[in-house]
C-alpha positions in Angstrom: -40.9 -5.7 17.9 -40.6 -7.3 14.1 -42.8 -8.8 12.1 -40.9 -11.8 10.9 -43.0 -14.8 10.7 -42.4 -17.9 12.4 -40.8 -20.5 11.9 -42.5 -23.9 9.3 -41.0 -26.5 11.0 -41.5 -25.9 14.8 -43.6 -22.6 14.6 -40.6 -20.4 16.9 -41.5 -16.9 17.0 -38.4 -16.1 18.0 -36.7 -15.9 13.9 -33.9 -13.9 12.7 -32.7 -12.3 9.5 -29.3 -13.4 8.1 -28.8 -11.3 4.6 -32.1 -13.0 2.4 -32.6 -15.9 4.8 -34.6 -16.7 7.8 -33.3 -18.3 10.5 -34.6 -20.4 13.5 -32.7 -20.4 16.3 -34.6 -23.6 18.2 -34.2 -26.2 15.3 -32.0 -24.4 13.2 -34.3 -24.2 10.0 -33.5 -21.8 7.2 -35.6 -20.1 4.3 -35.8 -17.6 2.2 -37.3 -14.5 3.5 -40.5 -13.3 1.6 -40.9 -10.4 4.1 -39.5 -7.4 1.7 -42.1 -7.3 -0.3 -44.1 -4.1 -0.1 -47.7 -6.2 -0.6 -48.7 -4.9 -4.0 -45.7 -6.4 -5.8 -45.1 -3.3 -7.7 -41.7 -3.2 -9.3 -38.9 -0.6 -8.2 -39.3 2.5 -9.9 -35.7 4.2 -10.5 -35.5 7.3 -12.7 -32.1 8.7 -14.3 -30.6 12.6 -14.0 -33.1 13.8 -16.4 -36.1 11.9 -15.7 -36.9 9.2 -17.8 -37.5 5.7 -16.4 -34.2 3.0 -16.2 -34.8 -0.6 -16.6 -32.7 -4.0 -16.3 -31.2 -4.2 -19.5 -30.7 -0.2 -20.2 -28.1 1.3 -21.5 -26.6 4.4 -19.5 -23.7 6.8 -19.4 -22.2 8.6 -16.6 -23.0 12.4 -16.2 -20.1 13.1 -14.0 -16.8 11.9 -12.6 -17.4 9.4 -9.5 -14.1 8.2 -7.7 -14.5 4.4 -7.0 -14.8 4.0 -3.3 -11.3 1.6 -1.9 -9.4 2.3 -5.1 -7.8 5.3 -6.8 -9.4 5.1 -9.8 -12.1 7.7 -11.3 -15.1 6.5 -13.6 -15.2 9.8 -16.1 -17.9 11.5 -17.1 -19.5 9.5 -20.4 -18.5 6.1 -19.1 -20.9 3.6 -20.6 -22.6 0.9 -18.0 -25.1 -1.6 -18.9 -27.7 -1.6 -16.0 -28.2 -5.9 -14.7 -31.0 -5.1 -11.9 -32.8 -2.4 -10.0 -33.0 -2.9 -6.2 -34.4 -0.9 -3.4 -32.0 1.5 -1.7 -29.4 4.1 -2.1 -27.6 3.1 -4.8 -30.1 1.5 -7.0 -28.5 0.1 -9.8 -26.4 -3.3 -10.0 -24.6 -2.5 -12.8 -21.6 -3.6 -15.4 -19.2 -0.7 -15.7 -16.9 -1.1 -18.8 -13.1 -1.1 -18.0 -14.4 -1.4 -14.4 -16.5 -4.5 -13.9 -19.7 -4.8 -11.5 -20.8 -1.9 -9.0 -23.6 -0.4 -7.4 -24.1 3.2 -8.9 -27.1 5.9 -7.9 -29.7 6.6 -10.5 -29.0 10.3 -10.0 -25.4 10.0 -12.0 -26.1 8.7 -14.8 -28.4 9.3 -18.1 -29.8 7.0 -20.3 -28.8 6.1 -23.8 -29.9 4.7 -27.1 -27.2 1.9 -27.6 
């Protein structure tokens, strides 16, 4: 059914997920999940519109005009964002968006640059 593991204190098999922790229902305990690791601890690879690799730390610009989901506002093409971490899913990129602040954007809309 899942292949959570069980629980260190009273060995349950009967643990649950809860965002990045693990949770015992019998006693309760709580950890950190290790269970999204792949096995060969390879780091995400996330590649921008034209191809080349992104990194935490990268610079990047916006190839297009995105609306911002929940507000009105539009995030026009050239918009600089400095990329904070690369996670696993559909929009990959925790990033800093200037005049905007912090938001998840796809790899796929933006480019990389130089500064």
């Amino acid at each position: 059914m899942h292949n959570l593991p069980p629980c260190p204190e009273c060995q349950s098999s009967f643990t649950y997920e809860d965002r990045d922790l693990l949770v015992c229902p019998e006693c309760g305990h709580e950890w950190i999940a290790d269970t999204r690791s792949t096995g060969d601890d390879e780091p995400i690879s996330v590649r921008d519109a034209n191809g080349n690799p992104l990194h935490e730390g990268d610079s990047a610009t916006l190839i297009k005009d995105l609306k911002v989901k929940g507000s009105s506002s539009v995030l026009k093409i050239g918009t600089r964002i400095k990329i904070n971490r690369i996670v696993d899913g559909d929009h990959n990129i925790d990033c800093r968006v200037d005049k905007a602040g912090e938001m998840m954007l796809k790899s796929e809309f933006v480019k990389k640059s130089n500064g």
